[in-house]
N, C-alpha and C positions, 0 to 999 in steps of 0.2 A: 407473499408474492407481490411483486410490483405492478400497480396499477392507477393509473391515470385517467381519471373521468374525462377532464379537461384534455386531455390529447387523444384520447376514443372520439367524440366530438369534434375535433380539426381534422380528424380524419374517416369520418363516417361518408366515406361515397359508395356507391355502387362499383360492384367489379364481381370478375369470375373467382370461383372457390377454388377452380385450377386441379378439379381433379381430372384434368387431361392438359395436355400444351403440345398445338393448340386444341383450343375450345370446341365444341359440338358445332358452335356457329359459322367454322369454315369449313363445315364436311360439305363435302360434292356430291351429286347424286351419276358426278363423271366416272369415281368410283363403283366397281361392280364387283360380280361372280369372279370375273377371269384374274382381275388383279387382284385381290384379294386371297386365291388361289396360287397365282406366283410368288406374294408375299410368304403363305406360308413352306413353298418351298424351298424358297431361298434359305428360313427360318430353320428347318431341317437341316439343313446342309451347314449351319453355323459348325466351328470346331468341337464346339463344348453348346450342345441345344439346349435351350431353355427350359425349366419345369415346367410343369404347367399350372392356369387356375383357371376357373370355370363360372361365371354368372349366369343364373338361370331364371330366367324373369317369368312371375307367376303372377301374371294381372288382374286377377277377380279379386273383387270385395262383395259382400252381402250387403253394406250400406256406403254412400261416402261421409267422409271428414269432410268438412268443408273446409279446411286448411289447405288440403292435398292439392299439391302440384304435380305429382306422379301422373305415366302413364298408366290406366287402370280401368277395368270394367265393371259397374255395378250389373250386379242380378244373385239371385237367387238360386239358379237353375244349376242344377250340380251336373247334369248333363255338358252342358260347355265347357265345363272345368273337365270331364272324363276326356270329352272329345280334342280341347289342347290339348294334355297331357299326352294323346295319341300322334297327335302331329311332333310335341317335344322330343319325342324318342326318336323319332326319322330324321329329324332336324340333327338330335345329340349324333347318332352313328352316320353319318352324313359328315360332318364334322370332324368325329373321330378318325376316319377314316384318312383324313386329311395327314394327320399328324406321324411321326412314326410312333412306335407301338411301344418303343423303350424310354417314351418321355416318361415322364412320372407326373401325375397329377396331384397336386401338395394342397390345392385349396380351391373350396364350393363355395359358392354364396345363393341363396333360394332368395331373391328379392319379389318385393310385388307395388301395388297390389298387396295381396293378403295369402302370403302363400299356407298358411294354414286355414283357407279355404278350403283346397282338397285333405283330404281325409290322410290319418295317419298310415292307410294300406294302398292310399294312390301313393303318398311320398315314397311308400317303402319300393312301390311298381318304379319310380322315377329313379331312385337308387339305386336300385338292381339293375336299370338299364344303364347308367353310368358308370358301374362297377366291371359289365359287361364289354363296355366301348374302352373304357382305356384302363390305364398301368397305374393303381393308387397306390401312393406313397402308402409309407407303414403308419399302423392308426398312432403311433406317438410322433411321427413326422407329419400328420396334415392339418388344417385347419379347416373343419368342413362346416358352417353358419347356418341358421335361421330365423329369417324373420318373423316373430311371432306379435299376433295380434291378441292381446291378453281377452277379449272378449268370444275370441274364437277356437280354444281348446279347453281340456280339460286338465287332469293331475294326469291320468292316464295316457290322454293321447300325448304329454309331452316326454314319458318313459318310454313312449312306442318312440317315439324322434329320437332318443337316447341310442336306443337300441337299432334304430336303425342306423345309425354312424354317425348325427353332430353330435358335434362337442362344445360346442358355443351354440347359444341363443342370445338376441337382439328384440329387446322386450318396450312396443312404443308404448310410452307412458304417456308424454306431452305435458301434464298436469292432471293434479289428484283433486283441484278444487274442484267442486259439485257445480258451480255457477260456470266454471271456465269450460267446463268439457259438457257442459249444456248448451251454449254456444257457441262449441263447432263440433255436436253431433258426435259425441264420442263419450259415453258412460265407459267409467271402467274405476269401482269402487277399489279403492287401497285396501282392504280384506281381500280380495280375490285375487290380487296384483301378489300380495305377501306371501298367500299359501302356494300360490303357482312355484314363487321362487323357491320357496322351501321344496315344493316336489321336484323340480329341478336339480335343485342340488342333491337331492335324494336318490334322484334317479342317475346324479354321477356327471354331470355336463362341468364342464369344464374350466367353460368363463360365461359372466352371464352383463350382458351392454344393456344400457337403459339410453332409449333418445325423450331428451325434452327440449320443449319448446317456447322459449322467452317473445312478450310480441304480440300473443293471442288475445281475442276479445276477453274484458272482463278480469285480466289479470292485474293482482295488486301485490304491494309488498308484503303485505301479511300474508294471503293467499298463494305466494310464491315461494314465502320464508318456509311456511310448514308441510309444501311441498320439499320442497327440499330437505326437510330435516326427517319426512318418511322417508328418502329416497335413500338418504345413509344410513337413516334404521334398517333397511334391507339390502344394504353395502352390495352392491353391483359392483362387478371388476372394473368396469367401464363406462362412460357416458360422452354423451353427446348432447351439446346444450346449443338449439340452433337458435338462429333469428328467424321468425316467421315472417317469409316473404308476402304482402299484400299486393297480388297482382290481378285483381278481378276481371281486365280487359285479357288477360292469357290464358286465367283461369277460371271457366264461368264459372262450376262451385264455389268459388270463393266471394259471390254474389251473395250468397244467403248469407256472409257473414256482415253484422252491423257496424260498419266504418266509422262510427261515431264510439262504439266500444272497446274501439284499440288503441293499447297502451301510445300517449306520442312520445318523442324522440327523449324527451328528457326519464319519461317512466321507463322504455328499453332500455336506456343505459343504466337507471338504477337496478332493473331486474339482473343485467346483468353482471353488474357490479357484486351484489348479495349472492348471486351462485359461486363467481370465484371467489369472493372472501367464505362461503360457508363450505365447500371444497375441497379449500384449502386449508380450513381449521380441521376438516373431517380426515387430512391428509391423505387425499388425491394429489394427483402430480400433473401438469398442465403439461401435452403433448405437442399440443400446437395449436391454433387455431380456438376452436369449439369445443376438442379433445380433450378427457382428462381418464386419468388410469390410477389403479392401486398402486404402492409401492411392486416392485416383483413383477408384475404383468407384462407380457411377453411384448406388449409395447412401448414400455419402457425403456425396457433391455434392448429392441429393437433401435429407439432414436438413439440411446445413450453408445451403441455400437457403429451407430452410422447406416444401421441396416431398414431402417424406416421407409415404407414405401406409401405414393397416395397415389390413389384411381375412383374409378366411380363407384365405389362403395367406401367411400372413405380412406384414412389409414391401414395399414395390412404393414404383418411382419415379413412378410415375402418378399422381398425384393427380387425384379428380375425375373418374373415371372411370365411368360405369355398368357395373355386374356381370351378366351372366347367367352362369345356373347352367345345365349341361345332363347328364343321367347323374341315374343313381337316386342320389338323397341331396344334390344338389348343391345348393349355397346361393348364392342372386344378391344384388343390390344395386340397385335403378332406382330412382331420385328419393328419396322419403321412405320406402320399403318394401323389407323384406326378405320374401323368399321359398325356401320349401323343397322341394325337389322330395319325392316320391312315396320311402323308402327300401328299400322289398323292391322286390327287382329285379324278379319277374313281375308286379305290379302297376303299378311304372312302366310295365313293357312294357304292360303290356292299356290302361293310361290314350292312351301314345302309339299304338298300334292302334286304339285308339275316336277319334281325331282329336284328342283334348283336351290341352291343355299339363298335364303331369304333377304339378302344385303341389298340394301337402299342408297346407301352415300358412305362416304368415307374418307380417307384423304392419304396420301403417302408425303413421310415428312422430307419436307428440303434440308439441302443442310444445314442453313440455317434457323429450320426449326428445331433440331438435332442440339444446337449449340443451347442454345431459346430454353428447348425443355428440360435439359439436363441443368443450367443454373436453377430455373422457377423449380425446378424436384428439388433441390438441393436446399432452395428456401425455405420451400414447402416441410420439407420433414425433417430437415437438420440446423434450418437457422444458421448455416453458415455457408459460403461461396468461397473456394479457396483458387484465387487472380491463375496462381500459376499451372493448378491442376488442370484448370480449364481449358486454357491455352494450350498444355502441353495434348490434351485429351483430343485436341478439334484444329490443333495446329493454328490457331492466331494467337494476338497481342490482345487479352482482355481488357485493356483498359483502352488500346484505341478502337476496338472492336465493338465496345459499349459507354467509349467517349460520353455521348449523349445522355446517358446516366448519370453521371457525377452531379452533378448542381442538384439533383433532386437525394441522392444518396448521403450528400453533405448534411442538406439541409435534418434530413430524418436523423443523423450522426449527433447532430446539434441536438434534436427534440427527443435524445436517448431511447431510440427505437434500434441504434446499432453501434455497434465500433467500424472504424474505417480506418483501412492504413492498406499500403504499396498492396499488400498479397493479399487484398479479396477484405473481404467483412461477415461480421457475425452479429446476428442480432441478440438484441439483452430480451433478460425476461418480460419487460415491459412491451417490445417488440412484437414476442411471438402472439399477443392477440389480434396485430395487424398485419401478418406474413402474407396476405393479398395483398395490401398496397405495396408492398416493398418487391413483391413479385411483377405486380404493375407495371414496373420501370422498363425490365425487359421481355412484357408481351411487345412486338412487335405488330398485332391486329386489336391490342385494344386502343380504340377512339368510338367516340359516343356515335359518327356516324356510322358505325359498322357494327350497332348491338348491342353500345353499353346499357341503353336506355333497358335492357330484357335482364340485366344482371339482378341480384337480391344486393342491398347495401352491405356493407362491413359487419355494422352493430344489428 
């Protein structure tokens, strides 16, 4: 796989990961209930309605990471976690309610936080009430996820999640060394990690993702190498290898982490250098970005068909999907609008106890963010932008429409990040680990005065 230290390094800035266009940073708080409401009617009334997918935000954790950027609640108390899960349900059929009844819901995602905080017989209470509210695809057409915290279930409780309908789990690993996960507060021995997956797959799930994380205190290459190499000993369908953002002025947890203990720029790029070359000897296939999958995985087949979709859980084979958000902080998708829910958690609460959909800000897209986000999707998951589809799709001239692109599209043409000619461009292998910059070109709201300074870098 092609890869270039020296051009990762010309190109390490800051920018958005773009699993939205635009960004969280232009939602309005002008957006509300009512518009939000006519968006999904309008959404309805489309010819052919969209399926649906559903994100379910479970905020509690027992301890934090002190990596964690997430919206999230530390405590212990399983009572707050009974008591959400009471308001979620009002929240879910409230929502439902919204939709017509013959959409079909193709895809779940339980994010948090730590959603297996609640117990394997709240999830199954949380699914039965989602089962109830809307039209599920058939169990070999849906993709229903969890996130799992290897230190907070058992072999058992993860046949109960079996059997209650996922079929994927999302396993944060971060790192296996003893020293790295003692400094940012996260034990989780590679014995416990191993048998988990073995019950997993025993108990029949489907695909199983692993996220790690390149960046963190106390990370070396030897330390990283042998991470890695348990990670393919216990072959995940999937993974995700992020950069660890250090933003301790956004994120007070990330105080407790030692600033002096983290990898600098030239150790991130070897760390992350050593995961694609070992990856890719392990043959994994590079999806895009951070991304990487088995040969056959249903993400593959996804980009390789054109069918590849990104939002705020990542990649998804769904393309075309309407998003609802449900949980404090959770972010939807219907028709031309995004939406945010309510983020302090006793506020969402009072909003869904006053009968009201819990949305905070949002934005409905112009046309030209219409034009905007269908190229940046198109970067994003297909590495390719075809001049005349565009044009013919939104009715302009792409190339005088994004004029002001070229001098910067040339130059990246030159530094073999793409091919360029009359009808649009494609980026090369070497490329697809910098598809934010190349995305870059046509954000129309990214400048540093408007936010860049909050983005995580490239590498």
């Amino acid at each position: 796989m092609p890869f270039d230290p020296d051009l990762m390094r010309r190109y390490d800035v800051r920018g958005p990961r773009y699993t939205s266009y635009p960004t969280a940073l232009q939602f309005s708080d002008e957006f509300g209930e009512e518009a939000y409401r006519e968006m999904v009617r309008i959404s309805n009334e489309e010819p052919i309605p969209r399926d649906l997918s559903l994100y379910v935000h479970l905020p509690f954790c027992q301890e934090a990471c002190w990596y964690c950027a997430c919206h999230r609640s530390i405590t212990r108390r399983s009572d707050r976690g009974h008591r959400y899960l009471g308001h979620l349900a009002e929240e879910l059929h409230r929502q439902a309610a919204l939709f017509d009844p013959d959409r079909k819901l193709r895809q779940l995602h339980l994010g948090g936080g730590t959603p297996t905080f609640h117990s394997p017989a709240e999830l199954q209470g949380l699914m039965n009430a989602v089962s109830s509210a809307f039209n599920l695809a058939a169990p070999e057409e849906r993709e229903f996820s969890v996130e799992i915290d290897p230190r907070s279930v058992s072999e058992q409780d993860l046949a109960s999640l079996v059997e209650t309908g996922f079929n994927r789990m999302s396993l944060g690993i971060q790192d296996f060394d003893r020293r790295v996960q003692e400094a940012v507060n996260r034990i989780q021995p590679f014995a416990m990690v191993a048998d988990q997956v073995e019950a997993a797959r025993e108990a029949g799930v489907g695909g199983l993702s692993f996220d790690l994380i390149y960046g963190l205190p106390r990370q070396s290459m030897e330390g990283f190498a042998h991470t890695l190499d348990q990670v393919i000993e216990l072959a995940p369908d999937r993974l995700s290898i992020y950069a660890y953002a250090h933003m301790p002025d956004r994120f007070p947890v990330q105080r407790l982490i030692d600033g002096d203990s983290l990898p600098n720029a030239e150790l991130r790029l070897s760390l992350l250098t050593l995961a694609v070359d070992k990856l890719s000897q392990a043959g994994y296939e590079h999806i895009g970005m951070d991304h990487f999958a088995r040969p056959g995985d249903p993400l593959v087949k996804a980009r390789d068909q054109g069918e590849l979709q990104r939002n705020f859980q990542g990649y998804s084979t769904h393309a075309e999907c309407d998003l609802i958000g449900l949980g404090a902080s959770a972010i939807g998708k219907v028709g031309d609008c995004f939406s945010q829910n309510l983020t302090e958690i006793r506020q969402w609460q009072k909003a869904v106890k006053e009968g009201r959909l819990p949305i905070a800000r949002g934005l409905v897209l112009t046309a030209d963010d219409r034009i905007r986000q269908h190229v940046i999707q198109s970067i994003m998951c297909n590495g390719i932008v075809d001049a005349r589809q565009v044009g013919r799709r939104h009715h302009i001239d792409f190339w005088t429409y994004f004029s002001d692109t070229l001098p910067a599209l040339e130059t990246m043409a030159t530094d073999g990040l793409l091919t360029l000619d009359k009808d649009g461009f494609s980026v090369t292998s070497a490329g697809r680990f910098l598809l934010r910059n190349v995305a870059m070109l046509f954000d129309a709201y990214n400048a540093p005065a408007k936010g860049q300074q909050r983005f995580s870098r490239v590498i």
